[in-house]
Each structure stands twice: as C-alpha cells, then as structure tokens.
C-alpha positions as CSV (number, residue, x, y, z in Angstrom):
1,X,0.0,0.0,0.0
2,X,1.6,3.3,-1.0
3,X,1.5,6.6,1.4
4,X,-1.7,8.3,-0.1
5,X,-3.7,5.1,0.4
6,X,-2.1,4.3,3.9
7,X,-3.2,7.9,5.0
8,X,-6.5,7.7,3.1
9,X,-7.1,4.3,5.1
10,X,-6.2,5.4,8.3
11,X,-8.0,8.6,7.9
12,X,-11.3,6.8,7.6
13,X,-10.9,4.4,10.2
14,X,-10.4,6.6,12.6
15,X,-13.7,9.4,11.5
16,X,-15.8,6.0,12.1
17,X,-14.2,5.5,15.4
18,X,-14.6,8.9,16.6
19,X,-17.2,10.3,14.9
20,X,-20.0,7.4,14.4
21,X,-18.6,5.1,17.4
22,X,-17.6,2.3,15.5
23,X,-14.8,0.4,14.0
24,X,-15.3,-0.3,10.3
25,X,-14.2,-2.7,7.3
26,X,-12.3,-0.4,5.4
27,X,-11.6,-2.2,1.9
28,X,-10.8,-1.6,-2.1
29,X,-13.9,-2.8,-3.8
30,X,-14.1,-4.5,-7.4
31,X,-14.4,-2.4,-10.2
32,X,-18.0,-4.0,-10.8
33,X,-18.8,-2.9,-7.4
34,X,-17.7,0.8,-7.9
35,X,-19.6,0.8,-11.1
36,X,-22.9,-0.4,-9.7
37,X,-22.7,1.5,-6.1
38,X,-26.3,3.0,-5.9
39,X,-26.1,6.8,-4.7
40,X,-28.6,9.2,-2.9
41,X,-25.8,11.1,-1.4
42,X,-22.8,12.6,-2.7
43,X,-19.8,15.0,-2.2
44,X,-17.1,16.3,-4.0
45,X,-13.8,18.7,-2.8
46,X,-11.3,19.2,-5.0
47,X,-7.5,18.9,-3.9
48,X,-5.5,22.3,-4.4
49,X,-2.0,23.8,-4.0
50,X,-0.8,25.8,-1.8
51,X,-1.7,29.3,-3.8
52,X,-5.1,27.8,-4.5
53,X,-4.4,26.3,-8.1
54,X,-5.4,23.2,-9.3
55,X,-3.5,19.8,-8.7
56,X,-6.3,18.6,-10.8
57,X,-7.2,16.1,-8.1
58,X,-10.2,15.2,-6.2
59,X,-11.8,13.4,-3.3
60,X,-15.3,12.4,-3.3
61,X,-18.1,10.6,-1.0
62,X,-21.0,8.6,-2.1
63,X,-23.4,7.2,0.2
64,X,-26.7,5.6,-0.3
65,X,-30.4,7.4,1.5
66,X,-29.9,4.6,4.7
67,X,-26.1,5.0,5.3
68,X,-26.4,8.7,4.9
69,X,-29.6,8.3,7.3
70,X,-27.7,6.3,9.8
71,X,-24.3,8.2,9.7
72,X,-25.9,11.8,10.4
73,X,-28.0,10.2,13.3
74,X,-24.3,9.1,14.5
75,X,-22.7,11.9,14.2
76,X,-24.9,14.4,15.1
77,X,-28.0,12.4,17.7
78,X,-31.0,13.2,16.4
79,X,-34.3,12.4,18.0
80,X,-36.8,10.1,17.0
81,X,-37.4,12.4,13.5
82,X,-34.3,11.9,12.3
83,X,-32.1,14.3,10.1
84,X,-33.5,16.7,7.6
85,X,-32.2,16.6,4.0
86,X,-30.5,19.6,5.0
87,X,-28.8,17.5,8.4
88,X,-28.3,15.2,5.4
89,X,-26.3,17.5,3.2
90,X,-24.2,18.7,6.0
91,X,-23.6,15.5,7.5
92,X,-22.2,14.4,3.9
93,X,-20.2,17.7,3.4
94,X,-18.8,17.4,7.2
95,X,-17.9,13.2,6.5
96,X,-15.5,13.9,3.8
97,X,-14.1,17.4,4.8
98,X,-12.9,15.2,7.9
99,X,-11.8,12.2,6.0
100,X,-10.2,14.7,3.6
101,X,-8.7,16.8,6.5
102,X,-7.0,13.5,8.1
103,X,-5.6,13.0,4.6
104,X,-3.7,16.0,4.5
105,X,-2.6,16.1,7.7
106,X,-1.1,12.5,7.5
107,X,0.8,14.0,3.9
108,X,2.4,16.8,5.2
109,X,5.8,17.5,4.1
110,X,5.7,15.1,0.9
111,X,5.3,15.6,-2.5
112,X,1.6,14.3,-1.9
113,X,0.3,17.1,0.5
114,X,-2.5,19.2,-0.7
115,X,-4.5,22.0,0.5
116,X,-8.2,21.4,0.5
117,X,-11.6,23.2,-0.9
118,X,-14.7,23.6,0.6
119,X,-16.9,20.7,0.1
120,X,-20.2,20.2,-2.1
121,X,-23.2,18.1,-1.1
122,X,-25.9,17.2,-3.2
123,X,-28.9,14.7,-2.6
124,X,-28.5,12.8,-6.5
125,X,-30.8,10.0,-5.9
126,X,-33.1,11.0,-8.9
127,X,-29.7,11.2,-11.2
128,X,-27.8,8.5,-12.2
129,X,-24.8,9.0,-9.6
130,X,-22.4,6.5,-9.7
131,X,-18.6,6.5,-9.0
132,X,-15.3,6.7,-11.2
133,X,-14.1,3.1,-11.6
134,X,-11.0,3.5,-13.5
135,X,-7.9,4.3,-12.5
136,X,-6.2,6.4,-11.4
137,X,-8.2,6.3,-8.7
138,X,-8.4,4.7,-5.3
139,X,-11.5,3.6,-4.3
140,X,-12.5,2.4,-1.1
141,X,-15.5,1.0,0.4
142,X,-16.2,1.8,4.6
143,X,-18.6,-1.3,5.8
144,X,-20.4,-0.3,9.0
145,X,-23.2,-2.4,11.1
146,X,-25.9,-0.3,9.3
147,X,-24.9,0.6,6.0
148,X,-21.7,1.2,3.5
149,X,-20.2,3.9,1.6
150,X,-17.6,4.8,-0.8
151,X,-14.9,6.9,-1.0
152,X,-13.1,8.2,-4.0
153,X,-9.6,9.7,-4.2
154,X,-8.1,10.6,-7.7
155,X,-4.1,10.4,-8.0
C-alpha cells in the first residue's frame, strides 16, 4: 500500500471511530462494485496547491439514502425524527471534509500534501450517480453495522 492510500485508510478508520462510534471494514472494492454502487448522497472537494491552483485532483463521498440516514443520526444524535435533508447534506459535506482533512494532515511534508476546498453536497438519488471506476483512482468501500459507503480519491 503506497503513502496516499495508507493515509487515506487510516483517515477513515479513525472518522468511524470517533465520529459514528464504530470500528469499520475499510476495503478496495471491485471495479464492478464501484460501477454499480447505488447513490442518494454525494460530495465532492477538489484537492488544491498551496496558492489555491489546481492539482487537478479530487476526493469524493457517495453514500446511499440509509447510510447517509444512519451516519448523520451518528454523528450528530438526532431524535426520533431523524435528520432533515438539510442535516443530510451537512452531514455528507462534514464526512468527507474530515476524511479529507486527516488525509492532508497524515501528507504533510511530501510531494503528496495538498490543500483542500470547501466541500459540495448534493442529494443525487433522482440522477444517475455512480462513481469513477477507473484508474487512477483509489476507491475504497467503509462497511459499518448499518450501511456502507464509498470513498473516491483521484491520484
């Protein structure tokens, strides 16, 4: 496993640990998986330099309605209700600006370290969503007890 996918790894092992409460399977899915991986919920930040231009890279997050559901109630403890599809949006934005922010930090001082963008959420369950297969990219799929999502880095 090469530095960017150690970091990218470790980084979302721990936001389950400390932010949902739970340890979770953290593994590289097929390419048919990827290419199938049914999305309500997705965000994108792209990766910058340090004077704000372009690396041309990218991290995203794709979750389906339940996972998204289950991972907002997690991290934030909402009542009965449950989250609002603007708790929804947040909670997506908030997921991979940490998962994104571990990344960095665990990059610093190599020629991998980026600077980050503010993250967009959108709710794309009535588009057909669905994640970048090919390389170069790392995919990576986070099992949890009530759900799964994916996680996109471009390299």
């Amino acid at each position: 496993m090469n530095e960017v996918s150690s970091a990218l790894y470790t980084s979302i092992s721990e936001v389950m640990v400390q932010m949902a409460g739970e340890e979770a399977l953290v593994r590289s899915p097929s390419a048919a998986e990827v290419a199938t991986f049914h999305t309500a919920y997705f965000a994108h930040m792209d990766l910058v330099n340090e004077d704000k231009t372009p690396t041309g890279k990218w991290m995203e997050v794709y979750l389906n309605a339940e996972s998204t559901i289950e991972l907002v109630n997690r991290f934030i403890g909402f009542p009965d209700e449950g989250p609002t599809e603007e708790d929804n949006i947040d909670g997506v934005n908030e997921l991979l600006n940490v998962i994104a922010g571990g990344v960095k930090a665990r990059l610093a001082g190599t020629e991998d370290h980026f600077y980050l963008t503010v993250p967009t959420a959108a709710n794309v369950s009535d588009k057909d969503q669905y994640p970048t297969a090919c390389p170069p990219v790392i995919n990576v799929i986070v099992e949890f007890e009530d759900g799964k999502y994916l996680v996109s880095y471009s390299i």
